[in-house]
C-alpha positions in Angstrom: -61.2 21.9 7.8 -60.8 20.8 11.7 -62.2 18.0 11.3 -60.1 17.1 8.9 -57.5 18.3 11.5 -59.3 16.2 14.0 -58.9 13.6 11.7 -55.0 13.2 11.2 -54.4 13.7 15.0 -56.6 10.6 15.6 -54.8 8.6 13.1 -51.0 9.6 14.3 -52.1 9.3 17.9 -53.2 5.4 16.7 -49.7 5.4 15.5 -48.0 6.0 17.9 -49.8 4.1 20.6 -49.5 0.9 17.6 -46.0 2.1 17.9 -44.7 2.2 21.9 -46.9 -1.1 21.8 -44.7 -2.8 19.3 -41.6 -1.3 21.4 -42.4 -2.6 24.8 -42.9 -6.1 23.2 -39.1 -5.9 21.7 -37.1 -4.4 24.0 -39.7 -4.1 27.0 -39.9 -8.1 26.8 -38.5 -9.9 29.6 -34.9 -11.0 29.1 -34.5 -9.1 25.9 -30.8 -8.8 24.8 -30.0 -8.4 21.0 -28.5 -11.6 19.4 -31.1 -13.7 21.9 -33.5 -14.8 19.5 -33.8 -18.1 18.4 -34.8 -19.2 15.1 -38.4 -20.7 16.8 -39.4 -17.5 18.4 -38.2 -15.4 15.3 -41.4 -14.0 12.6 -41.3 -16.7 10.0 -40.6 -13.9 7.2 -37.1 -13.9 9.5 -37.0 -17.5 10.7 -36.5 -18.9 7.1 -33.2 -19.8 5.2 -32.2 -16.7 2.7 -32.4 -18.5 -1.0 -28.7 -18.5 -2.5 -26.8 -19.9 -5.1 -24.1 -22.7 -4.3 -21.7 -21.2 -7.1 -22.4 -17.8 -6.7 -20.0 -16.4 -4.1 -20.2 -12.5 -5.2 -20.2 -9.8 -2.5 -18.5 -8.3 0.1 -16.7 -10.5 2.5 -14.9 -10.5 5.8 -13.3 -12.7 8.4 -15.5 -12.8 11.6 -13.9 -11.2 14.9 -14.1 -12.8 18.5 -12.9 -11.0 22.0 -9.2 -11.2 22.3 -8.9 -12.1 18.8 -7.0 -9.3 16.7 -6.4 -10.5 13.4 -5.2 -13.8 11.7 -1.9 -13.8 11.3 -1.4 -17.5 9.0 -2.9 -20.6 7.2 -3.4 -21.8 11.2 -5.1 -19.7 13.8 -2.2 -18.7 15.4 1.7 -19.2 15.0 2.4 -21.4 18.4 5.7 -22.4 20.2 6.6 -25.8 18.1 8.6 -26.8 20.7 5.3 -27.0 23.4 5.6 -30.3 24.8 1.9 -30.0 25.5 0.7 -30.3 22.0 0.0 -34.4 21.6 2.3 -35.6 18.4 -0.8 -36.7 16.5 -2.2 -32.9 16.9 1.4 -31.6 15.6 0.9 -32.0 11.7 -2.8 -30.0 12.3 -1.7 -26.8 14.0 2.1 -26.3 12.9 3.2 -25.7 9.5 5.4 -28.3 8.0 9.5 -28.6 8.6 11.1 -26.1 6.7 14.4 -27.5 3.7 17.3 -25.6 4.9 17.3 -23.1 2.3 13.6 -22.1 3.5 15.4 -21.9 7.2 17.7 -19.6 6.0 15.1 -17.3 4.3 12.9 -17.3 7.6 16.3 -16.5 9.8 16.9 -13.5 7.9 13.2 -12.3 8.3 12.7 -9.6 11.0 8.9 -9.3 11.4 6.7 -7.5 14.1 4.5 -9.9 15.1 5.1 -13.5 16.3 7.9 -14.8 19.0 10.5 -13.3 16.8 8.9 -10.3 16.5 11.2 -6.9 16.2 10.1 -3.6 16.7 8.9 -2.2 13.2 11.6 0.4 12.9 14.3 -2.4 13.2 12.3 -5.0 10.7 12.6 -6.1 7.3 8.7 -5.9 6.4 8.7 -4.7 3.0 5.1 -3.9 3.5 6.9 -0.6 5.6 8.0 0.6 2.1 4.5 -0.6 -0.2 6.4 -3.4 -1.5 3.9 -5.9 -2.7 2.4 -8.2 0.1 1.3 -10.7 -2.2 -1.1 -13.3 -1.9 -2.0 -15.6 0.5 -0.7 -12.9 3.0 -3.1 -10.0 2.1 -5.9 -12.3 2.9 -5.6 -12.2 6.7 -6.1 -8.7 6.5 -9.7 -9.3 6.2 -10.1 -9.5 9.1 -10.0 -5.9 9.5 -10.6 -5.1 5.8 -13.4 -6.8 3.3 -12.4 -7.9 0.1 -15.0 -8.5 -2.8 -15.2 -11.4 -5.2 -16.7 -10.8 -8.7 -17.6 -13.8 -11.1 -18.3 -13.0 -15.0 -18.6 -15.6 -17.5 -14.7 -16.2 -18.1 -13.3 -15.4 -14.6 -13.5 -14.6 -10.7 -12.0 -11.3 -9.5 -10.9 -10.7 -6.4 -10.3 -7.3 -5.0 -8.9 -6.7 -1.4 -9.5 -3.4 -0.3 -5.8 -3.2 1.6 -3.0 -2.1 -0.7 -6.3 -2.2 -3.5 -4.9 -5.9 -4.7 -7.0 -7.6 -7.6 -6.5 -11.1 -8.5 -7.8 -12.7 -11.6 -8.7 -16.3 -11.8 -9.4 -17.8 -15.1 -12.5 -20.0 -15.6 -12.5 -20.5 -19.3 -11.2 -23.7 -18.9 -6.9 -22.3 -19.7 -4.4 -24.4 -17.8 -1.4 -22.5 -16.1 1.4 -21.4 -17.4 4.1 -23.7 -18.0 7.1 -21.5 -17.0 5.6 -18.2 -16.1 7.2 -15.1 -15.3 6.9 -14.7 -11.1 4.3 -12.7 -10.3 3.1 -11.1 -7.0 0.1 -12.6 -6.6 0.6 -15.7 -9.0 -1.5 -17.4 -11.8 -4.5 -18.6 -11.4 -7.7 -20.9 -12.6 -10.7 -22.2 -11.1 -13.0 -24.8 -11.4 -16.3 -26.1 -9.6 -15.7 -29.5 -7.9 -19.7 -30.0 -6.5 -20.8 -26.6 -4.5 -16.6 -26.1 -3.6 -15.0 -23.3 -6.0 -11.2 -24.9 -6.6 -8.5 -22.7 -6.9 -4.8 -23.8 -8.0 -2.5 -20.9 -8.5 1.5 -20.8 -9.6 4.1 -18.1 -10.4 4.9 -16.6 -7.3 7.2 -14.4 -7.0 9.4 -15.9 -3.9 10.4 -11.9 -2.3 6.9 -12.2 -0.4 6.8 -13.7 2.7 3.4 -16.1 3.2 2.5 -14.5 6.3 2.9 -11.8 8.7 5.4 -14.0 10.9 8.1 -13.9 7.9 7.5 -17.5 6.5 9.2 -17.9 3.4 8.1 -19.8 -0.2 9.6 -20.6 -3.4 8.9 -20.0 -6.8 7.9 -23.6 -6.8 4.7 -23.0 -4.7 1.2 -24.4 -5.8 -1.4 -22.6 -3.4 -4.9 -24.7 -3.6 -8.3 -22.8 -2.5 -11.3 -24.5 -1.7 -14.0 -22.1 -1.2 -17.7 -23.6 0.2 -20.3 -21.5 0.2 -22.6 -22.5 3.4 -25.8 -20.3 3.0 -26.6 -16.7 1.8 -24.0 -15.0 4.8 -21.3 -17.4 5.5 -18.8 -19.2 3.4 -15.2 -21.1 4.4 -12.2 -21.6 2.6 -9.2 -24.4 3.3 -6.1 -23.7 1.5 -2.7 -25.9 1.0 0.5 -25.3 0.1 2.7 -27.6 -1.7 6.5 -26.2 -1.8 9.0 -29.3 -1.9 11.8 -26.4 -1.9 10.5 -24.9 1.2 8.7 -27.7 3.0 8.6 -31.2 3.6 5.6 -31.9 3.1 2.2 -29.6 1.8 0.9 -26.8 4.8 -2.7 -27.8 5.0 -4.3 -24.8 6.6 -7.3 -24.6 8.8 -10.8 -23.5 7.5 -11.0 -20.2 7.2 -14.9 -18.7 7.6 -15.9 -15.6 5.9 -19.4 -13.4 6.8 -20.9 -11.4 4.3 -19.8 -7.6 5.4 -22.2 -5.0 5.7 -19.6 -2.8 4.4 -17.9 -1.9 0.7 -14.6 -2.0 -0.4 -13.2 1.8 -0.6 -9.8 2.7 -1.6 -6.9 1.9 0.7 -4.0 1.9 -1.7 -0.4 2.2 -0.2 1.2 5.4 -0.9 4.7 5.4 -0.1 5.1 8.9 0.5 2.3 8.6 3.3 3.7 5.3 4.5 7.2 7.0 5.1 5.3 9.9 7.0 3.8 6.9 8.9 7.5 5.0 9.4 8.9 8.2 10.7 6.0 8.9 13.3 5.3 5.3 14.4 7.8 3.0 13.3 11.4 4.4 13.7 9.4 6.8 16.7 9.2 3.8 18.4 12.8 2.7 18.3 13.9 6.3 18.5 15.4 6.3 14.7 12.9 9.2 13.6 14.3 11.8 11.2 14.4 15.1 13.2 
């Protein structure tokens, strides 16, 4: 019996030793800092590309973050001044959204967001998001940059669930066209096809109450949104959307590519409750403008 006691003390001493050895070569290595590693001094079980299907883009997804950067707000990075005489005129069309007809002028006028140069505080907006009115879609997608969404694909369709305001999206696949005169919706109709290794997306039917993005731009029930989703490997994939909206703008809003990491996360419920969203108005929002109910 002590030897085999003997026995088992030599074998987790070896251990450990093995252990502390493999340690001091990670971490003890000169000029170790986590991220450092490239591809060349990685084990080749790591080194090597992680086998994935073009046309599978399943999983949980999320927009990358970067220091300074808080969250998308639009189909560009960032809603700038579009009267900056420093932006060249050939740059214009690339980072602006187009001119807007007058009647989509008059919608955005009315708008009263919180974020953006026109930005009010939230107690004195016109959000509807402060009262779980539907957000609608493309706007729900830049919160995923703090929020994952998932995408599902079965034989006849994609899903798409975002975990903020717990928002699925259908699109067909079976091959249907879109409805001729549909009924607006909140988050539109929509099919897809495969064009090559980019999923294409074409949605109609929007309901025009939603804005497009957290600034308060408008859109009309005439709106065709077009996704183009690319799968690059088994982690990263990027998406380019345009809008076409000849009753809102004067020509199509081509956005900029979007990229997406896989998350190491899952979607959980986030659903918007209006009775905790008015406990939320009354401490935060109208708090901050001194409208709070006593």
């Amino acid at each position: 019996m002590r030897n085999c006691f003997m026995d088992s003390l030599a074998v987790l001493a070896l251990v450990l030793v093995s252990s502390c050895t493999t340690f001091a070569q990670t971490y003890g290595t000169k000029g170790y800092a986590p991220g450092t590693w490239k591809p060349d001094e990685l084990p080749k079980d790591l080194a090597k590309p992680k086998p994935f299907n073009s046309h599978d883009l399943s999983g949980v997804w999320s927009m990358p973050t970067r220091p300074g950067y808080f969250e998308r707000h639009s189909l560009n990075d960032k809603w700038l001044d579009i009267k900056d005489q420093s932006v060249p005129d050939q740059m214009r069309s690339q980072i602006y959204p187009p001119p807007m007809t007058p009647w989509a002028k008059a919608k955005f006028e009315a708008t009263k967001p919180s974020y953006g140069p026109r930005s009010v505080p939230p107690g004195l907006g016109n959000d509807d998001v402060s009262t779980c009115e539907p957000m609608g879609y493309p706007r729900d997608l830049w919160e995923a940059n703090l929020r994952p969404f998932e995408i599902i694909q079965t034989p006849d369709r994609v899903l798409v669930h975002m975990q903020f305001h717990d928002l699925w999206r259908t699109i067909w696949t079976d091959g249907r066209e879109l409805p001729k005169n549909p009924d607006p919706a909140w988050n539109g109709y929509s099919v897809g096809k495969w064009e090559g290794d980019t999923f294409v997306v074409t949605s109609t039917g929007y309901d025009d109450r939603t804005w497009l993005d957290h600034f308060g731009s408008p859109h009309s029930d005439q709106m065709v949104l077009v996704e183009r989703y690319h799968r690059l490997d088994s982690d990263n994939m990027e998406l380019q959307m345009t809008i076409t909206d000849p009753k809102a703008y004067t020509a199509p809003w081509v956005g900029d590519k979007i990229a997406f990491n896989r998350a190491k996360a899952a979607i959980f419920e986030e659903i918007c409750a209006p009775s905790e969203e008015s406990h939320f108005n009354d401490r935060i929002r109208d708090a901050a403008v001194g409208t709070a109910k006593p």
